[in-house]
C-alpha positions in Angstrom: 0.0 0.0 0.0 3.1 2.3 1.1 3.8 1.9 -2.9 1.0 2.6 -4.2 0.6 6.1 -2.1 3.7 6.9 -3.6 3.0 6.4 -6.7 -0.1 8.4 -6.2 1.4 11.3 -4.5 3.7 11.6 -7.5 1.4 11.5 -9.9 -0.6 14.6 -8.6 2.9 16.7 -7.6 3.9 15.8 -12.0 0.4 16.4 -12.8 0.6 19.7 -10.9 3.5 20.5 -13.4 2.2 21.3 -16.5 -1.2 22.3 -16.8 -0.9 22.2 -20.9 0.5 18.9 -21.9 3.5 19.2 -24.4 3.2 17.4 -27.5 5.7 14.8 -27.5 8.4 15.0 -30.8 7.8 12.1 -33.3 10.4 10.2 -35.9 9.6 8.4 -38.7 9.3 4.6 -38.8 7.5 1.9 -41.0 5.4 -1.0 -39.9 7.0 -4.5 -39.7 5.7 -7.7 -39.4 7.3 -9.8 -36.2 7.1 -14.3 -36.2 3.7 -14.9 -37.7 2.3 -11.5 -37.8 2.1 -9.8 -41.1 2.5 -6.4 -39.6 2.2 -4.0 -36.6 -0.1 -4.8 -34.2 -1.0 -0.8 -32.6 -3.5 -1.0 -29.5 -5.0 1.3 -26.7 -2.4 -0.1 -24.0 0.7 -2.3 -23.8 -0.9 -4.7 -22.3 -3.9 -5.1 -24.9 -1.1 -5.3 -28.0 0.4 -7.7 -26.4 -2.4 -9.8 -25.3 -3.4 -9.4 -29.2 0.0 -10.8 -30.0 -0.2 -13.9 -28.1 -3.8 -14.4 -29.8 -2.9 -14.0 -33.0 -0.2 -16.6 -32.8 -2.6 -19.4 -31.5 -4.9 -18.5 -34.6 -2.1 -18.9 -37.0 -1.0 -22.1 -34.9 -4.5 -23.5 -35.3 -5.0 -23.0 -38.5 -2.0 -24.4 -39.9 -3.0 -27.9 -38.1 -6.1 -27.5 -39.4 -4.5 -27.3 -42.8 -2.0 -30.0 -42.6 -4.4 -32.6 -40.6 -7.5 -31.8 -43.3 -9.5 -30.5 -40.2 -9.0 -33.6 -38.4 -7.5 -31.3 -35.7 -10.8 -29.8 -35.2 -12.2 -32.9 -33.6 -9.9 -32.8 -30.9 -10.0 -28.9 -30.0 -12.3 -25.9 -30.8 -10.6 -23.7 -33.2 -9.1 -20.3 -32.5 -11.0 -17.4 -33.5 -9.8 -14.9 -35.7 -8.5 -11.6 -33.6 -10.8 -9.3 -33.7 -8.5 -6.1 -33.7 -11.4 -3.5 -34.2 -13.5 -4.8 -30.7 -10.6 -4.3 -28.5 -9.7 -0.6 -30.7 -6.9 -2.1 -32.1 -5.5 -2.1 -36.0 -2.9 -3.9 -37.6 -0.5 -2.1 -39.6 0.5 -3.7 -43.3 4.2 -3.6 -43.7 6.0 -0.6 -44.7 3.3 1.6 -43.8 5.0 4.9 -43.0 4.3 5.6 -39.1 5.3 8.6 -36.4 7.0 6.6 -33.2 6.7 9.6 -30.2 9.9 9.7 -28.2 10.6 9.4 -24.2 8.2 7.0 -23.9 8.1 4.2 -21.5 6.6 2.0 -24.2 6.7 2.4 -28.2 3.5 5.0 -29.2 2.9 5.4 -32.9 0.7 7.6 -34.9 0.0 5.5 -38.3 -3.1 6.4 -40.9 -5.2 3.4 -41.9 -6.6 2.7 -45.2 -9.9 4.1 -44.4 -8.1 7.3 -44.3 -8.7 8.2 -40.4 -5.4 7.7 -38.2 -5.0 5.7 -35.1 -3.1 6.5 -32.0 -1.6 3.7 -29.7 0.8 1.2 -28.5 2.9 -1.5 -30.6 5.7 -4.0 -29.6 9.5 -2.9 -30.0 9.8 -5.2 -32.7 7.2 -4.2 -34.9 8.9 -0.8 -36.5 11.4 0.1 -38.7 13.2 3.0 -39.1 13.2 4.9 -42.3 16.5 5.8 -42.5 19.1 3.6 -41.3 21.3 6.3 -41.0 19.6 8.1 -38.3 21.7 9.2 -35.3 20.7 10.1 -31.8 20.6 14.1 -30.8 24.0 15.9 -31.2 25.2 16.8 -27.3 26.0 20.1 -26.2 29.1 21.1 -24.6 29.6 23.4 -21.9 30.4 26.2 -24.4 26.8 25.3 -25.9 28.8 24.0 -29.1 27.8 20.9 -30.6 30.1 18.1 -30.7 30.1 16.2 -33.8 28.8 12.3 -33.1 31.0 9.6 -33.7 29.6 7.2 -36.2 31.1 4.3 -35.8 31.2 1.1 -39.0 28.3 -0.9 -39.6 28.5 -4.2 -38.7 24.9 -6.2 -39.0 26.3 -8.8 -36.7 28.1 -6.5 -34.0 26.8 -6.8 -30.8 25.1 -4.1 -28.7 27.0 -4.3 -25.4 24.2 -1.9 -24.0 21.1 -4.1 -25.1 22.3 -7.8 -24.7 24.5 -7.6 -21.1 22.5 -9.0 -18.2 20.3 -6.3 -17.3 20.5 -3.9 -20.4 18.0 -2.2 -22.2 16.4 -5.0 -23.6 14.9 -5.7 -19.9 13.3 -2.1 -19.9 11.7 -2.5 -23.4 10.7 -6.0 -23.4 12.8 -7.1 -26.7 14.2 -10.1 -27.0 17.1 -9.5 -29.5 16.3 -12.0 -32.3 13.1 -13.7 -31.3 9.2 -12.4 -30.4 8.9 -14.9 -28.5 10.0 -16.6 -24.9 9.7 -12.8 -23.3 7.5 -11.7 -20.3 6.7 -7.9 -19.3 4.9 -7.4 -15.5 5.8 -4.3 -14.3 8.7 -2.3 -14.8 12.7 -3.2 -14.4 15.0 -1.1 -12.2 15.7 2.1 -14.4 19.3 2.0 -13.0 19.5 -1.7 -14.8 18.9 0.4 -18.1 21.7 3.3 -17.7 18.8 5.8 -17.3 19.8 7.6 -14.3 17.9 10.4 -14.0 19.0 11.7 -17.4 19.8 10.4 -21.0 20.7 6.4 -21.6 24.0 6.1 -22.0 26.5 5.2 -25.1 28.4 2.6 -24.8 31.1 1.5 -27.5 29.7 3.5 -30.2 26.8 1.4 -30.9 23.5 3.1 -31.5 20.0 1.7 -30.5 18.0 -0.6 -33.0 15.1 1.7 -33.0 14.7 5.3 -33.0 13.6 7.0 -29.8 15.2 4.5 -27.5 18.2 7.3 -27.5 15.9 10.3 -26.5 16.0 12.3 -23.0 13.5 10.7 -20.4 10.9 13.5 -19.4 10.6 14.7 -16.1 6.7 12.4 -15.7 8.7 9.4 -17.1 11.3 9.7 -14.7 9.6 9.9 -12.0 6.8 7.5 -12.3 9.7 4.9 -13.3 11.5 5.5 -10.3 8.3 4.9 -8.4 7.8 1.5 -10.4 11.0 0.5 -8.6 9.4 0.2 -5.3 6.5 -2.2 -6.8 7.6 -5.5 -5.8 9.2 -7.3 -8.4 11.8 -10.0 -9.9 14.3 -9.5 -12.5 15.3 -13.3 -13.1 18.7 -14.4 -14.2 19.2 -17.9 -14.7 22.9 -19.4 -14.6 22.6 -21.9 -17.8 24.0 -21.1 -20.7 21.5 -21.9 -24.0 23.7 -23.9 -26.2 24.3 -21.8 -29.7 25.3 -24.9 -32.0 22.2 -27.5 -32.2 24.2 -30.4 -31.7 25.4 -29.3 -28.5 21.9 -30.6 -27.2 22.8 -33.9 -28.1 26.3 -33.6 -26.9 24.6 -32.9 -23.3 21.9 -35.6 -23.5 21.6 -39.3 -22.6 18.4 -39.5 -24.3 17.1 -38.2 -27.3 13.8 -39.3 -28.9 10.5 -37.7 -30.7 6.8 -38.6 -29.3 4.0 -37.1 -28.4 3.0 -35.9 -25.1 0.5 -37.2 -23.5 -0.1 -35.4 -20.5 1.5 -33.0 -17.8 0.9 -31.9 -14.6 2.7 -29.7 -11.7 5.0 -31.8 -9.0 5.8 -28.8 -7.0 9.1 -27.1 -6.7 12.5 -27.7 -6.2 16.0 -25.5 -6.3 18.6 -25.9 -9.1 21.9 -24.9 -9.1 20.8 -22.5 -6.6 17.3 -21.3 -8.4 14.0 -22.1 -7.4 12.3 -23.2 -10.2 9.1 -25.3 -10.7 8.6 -29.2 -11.5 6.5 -30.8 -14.1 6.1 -34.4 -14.8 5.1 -34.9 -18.5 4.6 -38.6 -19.7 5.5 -39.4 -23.8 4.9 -41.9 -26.4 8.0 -42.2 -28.4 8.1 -43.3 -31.7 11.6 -42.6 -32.8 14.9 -43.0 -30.8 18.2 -41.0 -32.2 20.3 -41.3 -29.2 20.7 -43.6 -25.7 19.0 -46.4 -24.9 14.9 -45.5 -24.4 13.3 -47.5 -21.2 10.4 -48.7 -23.6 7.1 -47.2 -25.7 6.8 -44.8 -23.3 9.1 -42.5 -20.7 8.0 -40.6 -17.7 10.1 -37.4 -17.2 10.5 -33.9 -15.6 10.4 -30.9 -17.1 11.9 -27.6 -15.1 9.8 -24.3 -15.7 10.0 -20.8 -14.5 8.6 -20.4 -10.7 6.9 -17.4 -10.4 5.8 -16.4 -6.9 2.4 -15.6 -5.9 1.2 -12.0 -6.1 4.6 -10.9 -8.0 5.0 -9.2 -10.5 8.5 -10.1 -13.0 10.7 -9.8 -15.8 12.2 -12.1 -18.0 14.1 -11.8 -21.1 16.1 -14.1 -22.7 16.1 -17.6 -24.9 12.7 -19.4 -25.4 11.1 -21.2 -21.7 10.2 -24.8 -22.2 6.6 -25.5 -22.4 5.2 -29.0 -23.3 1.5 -29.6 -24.3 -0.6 -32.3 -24.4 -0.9 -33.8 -27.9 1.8 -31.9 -29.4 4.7 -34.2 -30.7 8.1 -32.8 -30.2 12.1 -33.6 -30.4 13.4 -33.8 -26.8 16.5 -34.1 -24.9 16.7 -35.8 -21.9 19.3 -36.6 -19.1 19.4 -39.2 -16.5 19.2 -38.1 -13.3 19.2 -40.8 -10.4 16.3 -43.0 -11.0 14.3 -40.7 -13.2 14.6 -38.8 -16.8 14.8 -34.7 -16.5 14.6 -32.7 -19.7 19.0 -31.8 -20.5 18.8 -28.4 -19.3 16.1 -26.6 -16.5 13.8 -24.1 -18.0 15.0 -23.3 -21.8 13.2 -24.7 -24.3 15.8 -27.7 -26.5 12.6 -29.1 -27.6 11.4 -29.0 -30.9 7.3 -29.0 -32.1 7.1 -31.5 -34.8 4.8 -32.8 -37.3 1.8 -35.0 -35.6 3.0 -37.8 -37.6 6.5 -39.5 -37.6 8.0 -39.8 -41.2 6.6 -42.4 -43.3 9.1 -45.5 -43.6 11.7 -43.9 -41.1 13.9 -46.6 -39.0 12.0 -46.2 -35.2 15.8 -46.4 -33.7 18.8 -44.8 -35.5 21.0 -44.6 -31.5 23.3 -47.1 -32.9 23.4 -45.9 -36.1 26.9 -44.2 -37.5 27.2 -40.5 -36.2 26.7 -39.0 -39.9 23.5 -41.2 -40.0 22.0 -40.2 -37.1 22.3 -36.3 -37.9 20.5 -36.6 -41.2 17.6 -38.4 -39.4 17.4 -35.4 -37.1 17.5 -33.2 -39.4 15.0 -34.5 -41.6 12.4 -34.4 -39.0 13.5 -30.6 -38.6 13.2 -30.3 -42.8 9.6 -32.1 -42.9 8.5 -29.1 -40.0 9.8 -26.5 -42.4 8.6 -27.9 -46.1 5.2 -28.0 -44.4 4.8 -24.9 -43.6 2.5 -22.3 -45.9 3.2 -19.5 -47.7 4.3 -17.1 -44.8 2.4 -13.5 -44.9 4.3 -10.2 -46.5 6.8 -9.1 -44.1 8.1 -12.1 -42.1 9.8 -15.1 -42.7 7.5 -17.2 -41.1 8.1 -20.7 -39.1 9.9 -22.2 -42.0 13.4 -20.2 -41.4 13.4 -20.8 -37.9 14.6 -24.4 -38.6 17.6 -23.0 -40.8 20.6 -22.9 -38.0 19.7 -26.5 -36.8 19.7 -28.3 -40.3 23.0 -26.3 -40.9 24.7 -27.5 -37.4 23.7 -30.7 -38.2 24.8 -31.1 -42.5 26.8 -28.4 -43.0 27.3 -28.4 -46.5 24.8 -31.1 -47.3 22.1 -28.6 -46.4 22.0 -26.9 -49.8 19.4 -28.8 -51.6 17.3 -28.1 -48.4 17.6 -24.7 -48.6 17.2 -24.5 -52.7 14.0 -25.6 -51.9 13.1 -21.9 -50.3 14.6 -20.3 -53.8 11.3 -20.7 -55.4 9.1 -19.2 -52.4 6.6 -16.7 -53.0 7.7 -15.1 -49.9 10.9 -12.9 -50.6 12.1 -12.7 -47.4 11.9 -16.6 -47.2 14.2 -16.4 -50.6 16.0 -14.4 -48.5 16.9 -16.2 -45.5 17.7 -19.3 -47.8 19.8 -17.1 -50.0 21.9 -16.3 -47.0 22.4 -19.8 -45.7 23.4 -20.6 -49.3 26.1 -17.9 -49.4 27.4 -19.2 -46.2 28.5 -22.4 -47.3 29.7 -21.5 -50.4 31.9 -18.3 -48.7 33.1 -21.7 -46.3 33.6 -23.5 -49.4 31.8 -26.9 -48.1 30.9 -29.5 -49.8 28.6 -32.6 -48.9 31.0 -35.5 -49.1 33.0 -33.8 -45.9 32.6 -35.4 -42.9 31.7 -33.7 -40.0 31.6 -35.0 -36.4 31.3 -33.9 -32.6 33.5 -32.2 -31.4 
């Protein structure tokens, strides 16, 4: 309660500011589609866009079973209705609409016209704008003289990294970006402002690097600041798990004792228990396995636990970081498992190694490949990872869709024997699926690999 008078109290003493509120300055941006969403999602609040987000994923989830099981998916689960953007006064945004992002906000506001002709106001996800030109740089800084000092401007490099976004605790906590993904990211409250290098004044440059998206750069106002500082006494948790998410895919197997694809049947909560000095919570999922690619499976079926994020009661937190594991009932998937004492536990606590398959295992596939040469057993992995991206549709205008997100793993695991998979993508409708497969193309021929190398763990 002590917060929330705070909180209050401050409100009135910034409201008591300005009688006349000042119009907030504005750069241009364009809309940008982000996973399965052909576009920018732009709602009253943050926490309608997002809920929007997460809704509009589970329709596009739905319907492609639907489309790959003939409606036979139907019969075991009502369909997801299509988001209905206009009840909750929300629009979505086709890509490359020009927009007006408002700077020294907490969250991303953008001004964007619709095709109707009438403009909407509102909040959209970090990931879900562009900037116009790439070129733009943050506000020149006076110095004491009240000259400007030129900014450095330092080389592009697409794959640099952004000390002041990635690092434990950066920026990427106070926007609610996951660099890379739009997914496996939670927002409840707000993060320790301090955590962002926003102490009471601009955030700070760090290495030359410049923000992915304009506005993140700009002077916090005077309301901002203070109601953020205020957030910091809401009760909160800023989690920071000690694993490290492997970055090759056949890592996972190099940390496994078990690795096999089935179908989950069911899971349920088994309490909680501390890992390597984390509190985290224990599920116990049972599968039906119908293909083994590594160790020795205990039979048709395998009990195991499964290690998710333990949240407690009445708190708020913030997480942000690689995918959380999440298993579902029905849902067929590529797991890793360890054994642990008596019992199978998933290879590592809360990130997701799984991978969602097809419903089906491929038609004449050996059931066990473990004892199969090394070579052998990675094109059977990969081939399940293939038969996930080759039935995917058409992805919408904007994004690359599910397809690409299978690229990395049936590289780690071919190398150069990849390229016919990836050919495949040349003749895509979808340009920024030709894209993505262009790239992976150009890296093996810039490594100069050919299929007939062998490749092995290392």
């Amino acid at each position: 309660m002590k917060a929330v008078r705070l909180i209050l109290v401050l409100l009135l003493a910034v409201t008591g500011l300005s009688q006349q509120p000042k119009q907030r300055p504005s750069v241009p941006v364009k809309a940008r589609g982000v996973g399965v969403v052909p576009g920018a999602i732009v709602c009253p609040d943050h926490q309608t866009v997002s809920f929007m987000f997460r809704w509009y994923g589970r329709y596009w989830e739905d319907a492609q079973q639907d489309a790959l099981t003939h409606g036979q998916s139907r019969l075991l689960r009502e369909p997801t209705a299509k988001p209905d953007f206009e009840r909750y006064k929300c629009a979505l945004i086709a890509p490359d609409t020009p927009m007006m992002l408002e700077v020294g906000n907490v969250v991303p506001v953008v001004t964007a016209k619709l095709p109707e002709g009438r403009s909407i106001r509102g909040v959209t996800l970090t990931g879900m704008f562009k900037r116009v030109d790439p070129q733009v740089t943050p506000p020149t800084p006076q110095s004491r003289h009240g000259s400007q000092k030129a900014p450095q401007q330092p080389p592009h490099h697409s794959a640099a990294p952004e000390p002041w976004r990635d690092r434990p605790g950066g920026c990427n906590r106070f926007w609610g970006e996951v660099p890379g993904r739009s997914d496996g990211y939670f927002f409840r409250f707000y993060p320790r402002i301090l955590s962002c290098y926003a102490a009471l004044g601009s955030l700070r440059w760090e290495s030359g690097h410049q923000p992915r998206s304009p506005g993140v750069y700009t002077i916090v106002s005077l309301t901002t600041k203070i109601l953020l500082l205020a957030a910091m006494f809401v009760p909160h948790v800023s989690t920071a798990y000690p694993w490290v998410y492997p970055g090759d895919f056949r890592e996972r197997l190099r940390m496994s004792d078990l690795v096999v694809s089935g179908t989950v049947m069911d899971t349920s909560r088994a309490g909680t228990r501390v890992v390597d000095g984390t509190e985290v919570t224990a599920n116990v999922a049972h599968l039906r396995i119908d293909r083994v690619f590594q160790g020795e499976a205990p039979g048709e079926d395998v009990q195991f636990i499964w290690l998710s994020m333990y949240i407690a009661t009445g708190r708020g937190f913030v997480y942000s970081g690689p995918p959380l594991a999440s298993f579902r009932p029905a849902k067929r998937y590529l797991i890793f498992l360890k054994r642990t004492g008596s019992q199978w536990e998933v290879a590592m606590p809360v990130y997701a190694l799984e991978v969602e398959l097809t419903t089906e295992p491929l038609r004449d596939a050996s059931r066990d490949v473990s004892r199969a040469p090394l070579q052998q057993r990675y094109q059977a992995l990969a081939e399940e990872l293939e038969t996930v991206a080759l039935a995917q549709p058409v992805p919408p205008r904007g994004v690359t869709g599910i397809a690409a997100t299978n690229f990395p793993a049936v590289f780690d695991l071919l190398a150069g024997c990849a390229e016919p998979f990836y050919r495949h993508f040349l003749g895509s409708p979808s340009p920024e699926l030709r894209k993505a497969a262009l790239d992976w193309l150009e890296l093996i021929r810039s490594r100069q690999l050919r299929c007939q190398q062998s490749f092995t763990v290392q």
